[in-house]
C-alpha positions in Angstrom: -6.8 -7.7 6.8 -10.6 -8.4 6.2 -10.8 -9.0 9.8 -9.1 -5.7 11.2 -10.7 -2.8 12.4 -9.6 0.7 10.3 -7.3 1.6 13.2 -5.2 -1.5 13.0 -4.7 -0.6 9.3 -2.8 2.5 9.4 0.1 0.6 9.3 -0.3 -0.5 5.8 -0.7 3.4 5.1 2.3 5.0 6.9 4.1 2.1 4.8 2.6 3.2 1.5 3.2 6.5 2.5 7.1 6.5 2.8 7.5 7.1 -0.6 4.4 8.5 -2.5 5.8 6.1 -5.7 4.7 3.1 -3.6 1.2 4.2 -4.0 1.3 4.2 -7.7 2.8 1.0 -8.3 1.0 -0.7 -5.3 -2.0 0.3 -7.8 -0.6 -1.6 -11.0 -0.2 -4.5 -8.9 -2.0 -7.6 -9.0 -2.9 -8.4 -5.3 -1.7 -4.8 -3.7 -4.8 -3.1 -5.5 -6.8 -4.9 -3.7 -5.1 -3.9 -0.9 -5.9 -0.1 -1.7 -9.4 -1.4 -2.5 -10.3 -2.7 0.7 -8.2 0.5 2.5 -10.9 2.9 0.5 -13.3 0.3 1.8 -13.2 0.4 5.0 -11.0 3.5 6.3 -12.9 6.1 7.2 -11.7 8.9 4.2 -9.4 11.5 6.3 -7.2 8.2 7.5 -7.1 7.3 3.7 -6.5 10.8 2.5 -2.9 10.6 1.4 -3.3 7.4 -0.5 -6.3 9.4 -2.3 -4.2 12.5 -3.4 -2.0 10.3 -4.8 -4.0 8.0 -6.9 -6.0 11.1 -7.9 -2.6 12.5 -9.5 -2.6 9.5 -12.0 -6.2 9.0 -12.3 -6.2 9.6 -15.8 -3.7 6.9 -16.0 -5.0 4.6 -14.0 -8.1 4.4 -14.7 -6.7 2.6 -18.5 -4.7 0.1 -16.2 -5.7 -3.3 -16.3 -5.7 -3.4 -12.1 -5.3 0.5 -11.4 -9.0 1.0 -13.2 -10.3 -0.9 -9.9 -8.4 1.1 -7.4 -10.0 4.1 -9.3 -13.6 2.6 -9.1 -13.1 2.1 -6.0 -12.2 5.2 -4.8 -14.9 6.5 -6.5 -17.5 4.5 -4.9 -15.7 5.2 -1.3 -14.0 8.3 -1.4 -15.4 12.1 -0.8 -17.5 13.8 -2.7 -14.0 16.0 -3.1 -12.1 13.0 -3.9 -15.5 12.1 -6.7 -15.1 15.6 -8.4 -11.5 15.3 -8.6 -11.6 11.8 -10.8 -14.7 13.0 -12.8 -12.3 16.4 -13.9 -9.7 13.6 -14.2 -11.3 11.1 -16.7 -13.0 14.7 -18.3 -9.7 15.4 -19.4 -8.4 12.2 -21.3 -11.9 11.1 -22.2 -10.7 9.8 -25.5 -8.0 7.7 -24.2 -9.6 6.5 -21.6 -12.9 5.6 -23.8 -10.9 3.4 -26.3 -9.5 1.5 -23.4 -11.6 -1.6 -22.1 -10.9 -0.7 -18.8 -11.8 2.8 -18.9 -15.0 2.0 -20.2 -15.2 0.4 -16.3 -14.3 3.6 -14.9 -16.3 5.7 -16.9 -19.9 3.5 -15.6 -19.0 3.9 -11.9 -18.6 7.4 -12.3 -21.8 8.1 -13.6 -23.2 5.6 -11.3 -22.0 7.3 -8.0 -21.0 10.9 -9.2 -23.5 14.1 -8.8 -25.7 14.3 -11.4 -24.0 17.7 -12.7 -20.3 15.4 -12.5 -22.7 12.7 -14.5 -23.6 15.5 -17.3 -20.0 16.2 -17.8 -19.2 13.3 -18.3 -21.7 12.5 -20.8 -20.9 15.6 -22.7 -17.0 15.0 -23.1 -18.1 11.7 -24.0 -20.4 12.7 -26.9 -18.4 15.7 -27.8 -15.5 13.4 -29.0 -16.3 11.3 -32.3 -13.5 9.0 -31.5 -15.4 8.2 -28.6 -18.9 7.6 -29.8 
């Protein structure tokens, strides 16, 4: 799939898309996160739009996932600023559990490397707001 052009891909998407569970657990997985990773990658974001909504339903929980956490960065990096705002609210929300896991920690550096600086002050307050985090 490294080789194909974004149009050739919206297979792999209709085929996620048949069941919006397949998105979840194609995000726990081992080698189908990278799949999602290289989708946010190189999609332009309406094609990927679906896929987005629903990794940014279980954002929260994905980002403590040992593979999810990189669909989540990703996303991040790739997505909208839409799709940016909604993971930053996201992680705002479960700060604490996301802050104790090692993976979150992952998730919690890209945001405030690629979200607005106001998203970036959010962050850092929930973060310092919460003993259990500092």
């Amino acid at each position: 799939i490294n080789t194909m052009q974004p149009e050739s891909l919206q297979f792999l998407i209709d085929e996620l898309m048949q069941r919006e569970s397949s998105v979840l657990h194609a995000a726990k997985h081992r080698f189908c996160s990278r799949i999602l990773q290289h989708l946010f990658k190189v999609c332009p974001p309406q094609q990927f739009d679906q896929i987005a909504a629903s990794v940014l339903k279980e954002a929260g929980r994905l980002a403590c996932h040992t593979f999810g956490n990189l669909v989540v960065q990703s996303l991040m990096r790739f997505g909208t600023e839409k799709h940016r705002y909604q993971i930053v609210r996201s992680v705002e929300k479960n700060v604490t559990s996301i802050c104790r896991q090692g993976f979150g920690g992952a998730v919690i550096k890209t945001i405030i490397a690629h979200a607005a600086p106001e998203d970036q002050m959010w962050i850092a307050r929930a973060c310092a707001q919460d003993a259990k985090v500092m």
